[in-house]
C-alpha positions as a Markdown table, in Angstrom:
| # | Residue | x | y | z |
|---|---|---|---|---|
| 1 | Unk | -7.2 | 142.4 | 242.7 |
| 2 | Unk | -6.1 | 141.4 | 239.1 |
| 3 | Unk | -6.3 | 137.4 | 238.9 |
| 4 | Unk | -5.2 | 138.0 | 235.3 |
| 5 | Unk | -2.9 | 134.8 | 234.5 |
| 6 | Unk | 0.1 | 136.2 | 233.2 |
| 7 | Unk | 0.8 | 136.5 | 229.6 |
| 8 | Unk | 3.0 | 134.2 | 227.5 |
| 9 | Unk | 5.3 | 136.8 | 225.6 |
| 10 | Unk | 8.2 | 136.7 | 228.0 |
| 11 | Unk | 8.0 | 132.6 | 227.4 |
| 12 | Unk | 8.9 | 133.5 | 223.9 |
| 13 | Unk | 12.6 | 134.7 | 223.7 |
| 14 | Unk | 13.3 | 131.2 | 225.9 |
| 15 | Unk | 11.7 | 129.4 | 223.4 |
| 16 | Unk | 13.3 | 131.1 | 220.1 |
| 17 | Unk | 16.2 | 129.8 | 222.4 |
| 18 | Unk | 15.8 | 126.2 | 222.9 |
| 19 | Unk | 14.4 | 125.7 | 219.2 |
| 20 | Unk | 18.2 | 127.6 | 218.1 |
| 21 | Unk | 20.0 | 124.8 | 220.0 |
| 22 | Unk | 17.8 | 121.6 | 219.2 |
| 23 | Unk | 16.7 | 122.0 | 216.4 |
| 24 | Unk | 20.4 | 121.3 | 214.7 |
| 25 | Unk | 20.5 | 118.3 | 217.4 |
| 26 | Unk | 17.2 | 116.8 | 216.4 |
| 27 | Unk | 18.8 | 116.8 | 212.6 |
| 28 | Unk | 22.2 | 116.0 | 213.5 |
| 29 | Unk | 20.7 | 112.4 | 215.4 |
| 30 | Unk | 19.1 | 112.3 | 212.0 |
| 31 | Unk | 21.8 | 112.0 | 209.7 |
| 32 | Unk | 22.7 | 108.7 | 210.7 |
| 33 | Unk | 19.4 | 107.2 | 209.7 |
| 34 | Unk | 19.7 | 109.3 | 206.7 |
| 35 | Unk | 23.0 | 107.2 | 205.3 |
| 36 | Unk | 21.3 | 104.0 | 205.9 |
| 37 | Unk | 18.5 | 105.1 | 204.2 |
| 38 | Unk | 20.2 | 106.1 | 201.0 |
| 39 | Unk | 22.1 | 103.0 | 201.0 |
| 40 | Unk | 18.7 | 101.3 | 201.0 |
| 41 | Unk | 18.0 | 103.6 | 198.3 |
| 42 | Unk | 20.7 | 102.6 | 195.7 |
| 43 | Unk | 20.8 | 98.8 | 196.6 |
| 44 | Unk | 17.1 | 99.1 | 195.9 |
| 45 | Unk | 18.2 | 99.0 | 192.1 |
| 46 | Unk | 20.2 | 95.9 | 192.4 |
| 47 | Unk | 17.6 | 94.0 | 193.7 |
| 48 | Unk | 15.7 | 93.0 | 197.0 |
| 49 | Unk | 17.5 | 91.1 | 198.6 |
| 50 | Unk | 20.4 | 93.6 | 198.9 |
| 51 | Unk | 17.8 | 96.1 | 199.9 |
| 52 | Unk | 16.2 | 93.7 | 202.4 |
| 53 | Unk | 19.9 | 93.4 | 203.5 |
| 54 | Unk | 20.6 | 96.9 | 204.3 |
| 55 | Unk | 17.7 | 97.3 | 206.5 |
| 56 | Unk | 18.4 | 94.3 | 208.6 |
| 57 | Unk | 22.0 | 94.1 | 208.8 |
| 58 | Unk | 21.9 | 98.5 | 209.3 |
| 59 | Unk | 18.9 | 97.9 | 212.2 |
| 60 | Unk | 20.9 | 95.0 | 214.0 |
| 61 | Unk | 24.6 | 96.9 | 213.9 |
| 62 | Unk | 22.8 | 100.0 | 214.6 |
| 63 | Unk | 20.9 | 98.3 | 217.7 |
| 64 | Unk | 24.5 | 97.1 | 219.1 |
| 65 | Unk | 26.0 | 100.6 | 218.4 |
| 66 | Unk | 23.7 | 102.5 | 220.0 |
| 67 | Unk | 24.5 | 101.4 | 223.4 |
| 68 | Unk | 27.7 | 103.0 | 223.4 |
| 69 | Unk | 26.6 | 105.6 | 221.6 |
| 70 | Unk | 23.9 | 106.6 | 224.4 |
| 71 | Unk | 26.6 | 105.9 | 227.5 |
| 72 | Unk | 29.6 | 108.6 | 225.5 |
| 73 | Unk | 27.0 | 110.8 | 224.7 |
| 74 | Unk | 25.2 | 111.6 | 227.7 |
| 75 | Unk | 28.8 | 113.5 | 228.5 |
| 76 | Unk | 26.9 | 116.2 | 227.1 |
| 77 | Unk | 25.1 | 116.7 | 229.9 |
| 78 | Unk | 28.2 | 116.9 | 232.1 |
| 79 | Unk | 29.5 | 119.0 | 229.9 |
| 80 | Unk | 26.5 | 121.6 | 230.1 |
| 81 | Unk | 26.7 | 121.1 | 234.0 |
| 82 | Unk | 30.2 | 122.2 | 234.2 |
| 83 | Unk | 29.2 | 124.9 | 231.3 |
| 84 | Unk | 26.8 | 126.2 | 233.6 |
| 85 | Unk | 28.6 | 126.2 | 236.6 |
| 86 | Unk | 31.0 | 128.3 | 234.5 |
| 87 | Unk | 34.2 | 125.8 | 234.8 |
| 88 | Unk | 34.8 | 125.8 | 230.9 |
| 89 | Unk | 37.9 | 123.9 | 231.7 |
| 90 | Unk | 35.8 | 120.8 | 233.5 |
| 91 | Unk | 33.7 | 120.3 | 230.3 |
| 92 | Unk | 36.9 | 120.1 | 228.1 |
| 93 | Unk | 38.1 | 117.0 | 231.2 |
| 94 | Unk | 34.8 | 115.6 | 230.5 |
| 95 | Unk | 35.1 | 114.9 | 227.0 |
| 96 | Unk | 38.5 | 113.8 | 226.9 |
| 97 | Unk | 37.1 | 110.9 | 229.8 |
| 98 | Unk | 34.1 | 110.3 | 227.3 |
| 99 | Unk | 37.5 | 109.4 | 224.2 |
| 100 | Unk | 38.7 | 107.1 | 226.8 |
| 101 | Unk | 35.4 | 105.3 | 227.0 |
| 102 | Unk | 35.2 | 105.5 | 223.1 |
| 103 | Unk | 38.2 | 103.7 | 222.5 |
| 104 | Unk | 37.3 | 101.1 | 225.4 |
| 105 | Unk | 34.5 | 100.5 | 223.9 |
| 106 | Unk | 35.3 | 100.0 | 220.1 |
| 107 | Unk | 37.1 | 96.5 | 221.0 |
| 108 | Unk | 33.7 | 95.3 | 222.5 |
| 109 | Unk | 31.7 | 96.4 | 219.2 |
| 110 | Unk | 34.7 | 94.5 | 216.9 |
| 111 | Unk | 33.8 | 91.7 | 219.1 |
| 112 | Unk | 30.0 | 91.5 | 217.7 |
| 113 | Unk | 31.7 | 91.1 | 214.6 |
| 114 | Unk | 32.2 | 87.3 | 214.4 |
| 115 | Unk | 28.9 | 86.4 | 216.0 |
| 116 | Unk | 26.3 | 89.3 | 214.5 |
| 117 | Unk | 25.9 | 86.2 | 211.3 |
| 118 | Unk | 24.0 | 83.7 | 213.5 |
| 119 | Unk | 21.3 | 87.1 | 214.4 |
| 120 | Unk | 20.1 | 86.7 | 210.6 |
| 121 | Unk | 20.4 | 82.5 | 210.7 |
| 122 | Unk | 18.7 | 82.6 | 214.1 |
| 123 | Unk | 15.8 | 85.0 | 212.0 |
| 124 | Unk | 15.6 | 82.2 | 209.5 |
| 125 | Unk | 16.6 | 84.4 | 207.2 |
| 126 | Unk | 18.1 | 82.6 | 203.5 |
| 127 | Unk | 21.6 | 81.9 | 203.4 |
| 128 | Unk | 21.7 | 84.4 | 200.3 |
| 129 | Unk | 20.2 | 87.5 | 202.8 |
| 130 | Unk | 21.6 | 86.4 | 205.1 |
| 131 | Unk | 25.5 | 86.9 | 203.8 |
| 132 | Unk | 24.3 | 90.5 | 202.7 |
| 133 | Unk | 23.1 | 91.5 | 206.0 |
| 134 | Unk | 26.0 | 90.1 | 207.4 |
| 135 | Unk | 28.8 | 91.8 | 205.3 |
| 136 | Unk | 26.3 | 95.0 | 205.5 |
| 137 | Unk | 26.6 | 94.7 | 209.8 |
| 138 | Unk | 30.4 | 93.8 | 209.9 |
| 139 | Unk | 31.3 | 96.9 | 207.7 |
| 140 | Unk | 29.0 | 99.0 | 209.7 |
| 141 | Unk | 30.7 | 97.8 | 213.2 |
| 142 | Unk | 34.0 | 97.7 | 211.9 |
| 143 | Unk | 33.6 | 101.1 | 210.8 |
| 144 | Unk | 32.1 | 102.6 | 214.4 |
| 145 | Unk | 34.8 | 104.0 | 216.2 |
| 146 | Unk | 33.8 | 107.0 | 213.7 |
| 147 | Unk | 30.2 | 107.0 | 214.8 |
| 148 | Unk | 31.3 | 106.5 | 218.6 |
| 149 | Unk | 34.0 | 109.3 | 218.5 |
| 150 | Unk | 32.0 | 111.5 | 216.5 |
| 151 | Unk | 29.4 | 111.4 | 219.1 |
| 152 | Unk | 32.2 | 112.2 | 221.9 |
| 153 | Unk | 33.4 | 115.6 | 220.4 |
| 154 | Unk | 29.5 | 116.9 | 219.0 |
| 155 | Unk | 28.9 | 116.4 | 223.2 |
| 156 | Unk | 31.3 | 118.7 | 223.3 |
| 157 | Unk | 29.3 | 121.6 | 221.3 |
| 158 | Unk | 25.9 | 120.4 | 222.3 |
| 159 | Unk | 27.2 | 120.7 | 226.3 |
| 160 | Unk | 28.1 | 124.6 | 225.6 |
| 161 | Unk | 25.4 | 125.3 | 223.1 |
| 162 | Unk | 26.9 | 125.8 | 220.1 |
| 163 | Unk | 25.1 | 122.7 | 218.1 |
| 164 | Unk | 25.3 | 124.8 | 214.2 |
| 165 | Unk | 28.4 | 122.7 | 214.1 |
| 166 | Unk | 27.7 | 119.7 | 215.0 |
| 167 | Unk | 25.0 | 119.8 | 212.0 |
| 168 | Unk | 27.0 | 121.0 | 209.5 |
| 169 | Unk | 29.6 | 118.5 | 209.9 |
| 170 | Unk | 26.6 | 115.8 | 209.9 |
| 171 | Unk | 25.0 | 117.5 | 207.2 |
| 172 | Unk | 28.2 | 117.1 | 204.7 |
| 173 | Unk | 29.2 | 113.9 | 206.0 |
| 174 | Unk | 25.4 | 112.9 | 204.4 |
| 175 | Unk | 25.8 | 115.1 | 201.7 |
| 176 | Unk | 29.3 | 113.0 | 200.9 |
| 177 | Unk | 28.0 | 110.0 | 201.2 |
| 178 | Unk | 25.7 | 109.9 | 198.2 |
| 179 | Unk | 29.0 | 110.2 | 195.9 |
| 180 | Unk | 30.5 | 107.5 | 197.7 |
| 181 | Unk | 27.7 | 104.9 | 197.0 |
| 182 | Unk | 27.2 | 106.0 | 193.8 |
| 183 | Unk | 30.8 | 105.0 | 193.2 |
| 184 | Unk | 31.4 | 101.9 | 195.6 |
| 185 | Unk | 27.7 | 100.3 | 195.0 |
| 186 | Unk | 27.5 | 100.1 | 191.0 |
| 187 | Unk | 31.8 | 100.2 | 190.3 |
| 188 | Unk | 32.2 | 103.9 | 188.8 |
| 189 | Unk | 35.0 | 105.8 | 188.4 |
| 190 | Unk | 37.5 | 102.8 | 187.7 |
| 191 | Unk | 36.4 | 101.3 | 191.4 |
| 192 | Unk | 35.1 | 97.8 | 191.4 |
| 193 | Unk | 31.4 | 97.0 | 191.8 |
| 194 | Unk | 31.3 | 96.3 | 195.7 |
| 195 | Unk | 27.1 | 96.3 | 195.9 |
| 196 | Unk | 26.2 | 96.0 | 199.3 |
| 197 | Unk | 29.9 | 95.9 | 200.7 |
| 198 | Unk | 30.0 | 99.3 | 198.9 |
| 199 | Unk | 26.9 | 100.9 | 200.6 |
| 200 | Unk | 28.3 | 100.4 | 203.8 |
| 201 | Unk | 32.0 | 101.4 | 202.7 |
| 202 | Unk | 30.3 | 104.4 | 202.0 |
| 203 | Unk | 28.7 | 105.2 | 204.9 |
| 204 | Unk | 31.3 | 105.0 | 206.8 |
| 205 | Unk | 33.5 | 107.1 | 204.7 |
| 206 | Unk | 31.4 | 109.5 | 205.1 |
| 207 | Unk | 30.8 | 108.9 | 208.6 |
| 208 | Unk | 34.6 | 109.2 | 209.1 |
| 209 | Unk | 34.3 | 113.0 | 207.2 |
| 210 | Unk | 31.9 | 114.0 | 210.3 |
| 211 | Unk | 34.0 | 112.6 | 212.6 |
| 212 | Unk | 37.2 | 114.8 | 211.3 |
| 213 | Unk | 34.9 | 117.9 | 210.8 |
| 214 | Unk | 33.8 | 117.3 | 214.4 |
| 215 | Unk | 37.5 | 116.8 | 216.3 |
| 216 | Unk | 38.7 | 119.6 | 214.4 |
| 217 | Unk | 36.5 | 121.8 | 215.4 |
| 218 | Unk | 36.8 | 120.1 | 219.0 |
| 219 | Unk | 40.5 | 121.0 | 219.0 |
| 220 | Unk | 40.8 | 124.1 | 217.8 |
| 221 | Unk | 37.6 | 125.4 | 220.1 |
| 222 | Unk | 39.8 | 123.8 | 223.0 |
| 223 | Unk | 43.0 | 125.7 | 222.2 |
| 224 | Unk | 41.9 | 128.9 | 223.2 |
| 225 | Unk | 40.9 | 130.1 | 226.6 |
| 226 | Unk | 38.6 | 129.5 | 228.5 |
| 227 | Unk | 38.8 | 125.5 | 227.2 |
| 228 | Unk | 42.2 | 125.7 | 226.9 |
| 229 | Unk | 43.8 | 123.8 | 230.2 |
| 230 | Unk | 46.9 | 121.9 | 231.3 |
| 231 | Unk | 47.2 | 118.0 | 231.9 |
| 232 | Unk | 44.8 | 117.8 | 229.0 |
| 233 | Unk | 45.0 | 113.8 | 228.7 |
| 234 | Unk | 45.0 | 113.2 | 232.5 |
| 235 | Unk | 42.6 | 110.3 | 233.7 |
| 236 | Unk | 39.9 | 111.5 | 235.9 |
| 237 | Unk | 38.5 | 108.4 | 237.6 |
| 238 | Unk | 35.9 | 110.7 | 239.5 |
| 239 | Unk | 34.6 | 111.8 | 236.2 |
| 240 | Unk | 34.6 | 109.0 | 234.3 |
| 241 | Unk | 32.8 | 107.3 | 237.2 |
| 242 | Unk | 29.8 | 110.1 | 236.8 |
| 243 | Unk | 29.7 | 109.5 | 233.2 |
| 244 | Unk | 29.4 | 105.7 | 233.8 |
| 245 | Unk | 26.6 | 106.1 | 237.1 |
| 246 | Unk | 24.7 | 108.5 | 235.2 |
| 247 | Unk | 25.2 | 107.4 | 231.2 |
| 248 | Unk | 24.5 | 103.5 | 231.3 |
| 249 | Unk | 20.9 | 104.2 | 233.0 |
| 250 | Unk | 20.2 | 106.4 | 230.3 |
């Protein structure tokens, strides 16, 4: 009797696999970090305190951000459900629930807005830092809806598998937004000098870039069978509720 254990080579192809499709996820949830990172980067040259800005007013919106951000995107994994269970035009129902709960949800971030200033008094924070990590949050939430809806259509792609998209668009909106702070942060170009209001102006600019790249790719991929399906905008309640029972856990 062979008591051989069995060998790992067929393991291999299924690997080769998931590394394809998460590998562009794992730098895709990247980018994000990546923006705020080279805002921190050029406000480093004005001086510290509009560094020390950027990384607590860009921790603090993105703490308050990422709620939402976790809740619309766990419609991936309705999306991959329904993907699996070969009902193509389910997964495009799911997402369209998951824009409903984007744009229910960008009136609650708007209302951090007015309060996210006591955070950095509350931190003791001087009244000098404490106005640039303010202006730095506001922009930041003001600017989420891209970051929010953005999330909503790259569920889409990561659901079926086809994540090469969702980093590309992530990759140029990055790519983008080094131009963009170059220009806002130090006033080039005949724009005015908007220092740390301009580093966040920028990234969400070029969040905003992702977020096109991302919905048209969304819409065209939906336009063509199998996606393609009638009653596109219809409210699913039953969906919506699984999104909801399942997402705000996670």
């Amino acid at each position: 009797m062979n008591n051989a254990l069995p060998t790992e080579a067929p393991t291999k192809p299924k690997l080769g696999r998931i590394l394809k499709i998460a590998l562009p996820i794992i730098a895709s949830n990247a980018s994000y970090v990546v923006m705020l990172f080279i805002d921190r980067l050029f406000l480093s040259r004005l001086g510290k305190q509009e560094l020390a800005a950027a990384m607590s007013g860009g921790l603090t919106s993105l703490v308050v951000s990422a709620f939402f951000v976790g809740l619309i995107g766990y419609v991936s994994a309705l999306v991959a459900q329904y993907y699996g269970a070969n009902k193509p035009q389910m997964c495009n129902r799911a997402v369209i629930q998951a824009f409903y709960l984007c744009f229910a949800s960008y009136p609650i971030l708007l209302c951090f807005m007015p309060i996210i200033k006591y955070v950095f008094i509350i931190a003791g924070q001087e009244p000098t830092l404490a106005n640039f990590a303010t202006i730095y949050a506001k922009t930041l939430l003001a600017g989420s809806i891209f970051l929010i809806v953005r999330t909503a259509a790259g569920s889409f792609f990561v659901g079926i598998g086809k994540t090469k998209i969702v980093m590309v668009a992530n990759l140029v909106g990055t790519l983008v937004n080094v131009p963009l702070n170059y220009t806002l942060i130090f006033g080039k170009f005949g724009f005015p000098a908007l220092g740390v209001q301009g580093a966040a102006l920028g990234t969400v600019c070029a969040g905003s870039v992702t977020c096109m790249i991302l919905l048209g790719a969304y819409l065209k991929e939906i336009s063509r069978p199998p996606y393609q399906t009638q009653h596109l905008l219809k409210y699913r309640p039953d969906i919506l509720k699984r999104l909801l029972l399942f997402g705000l856990p996670a």
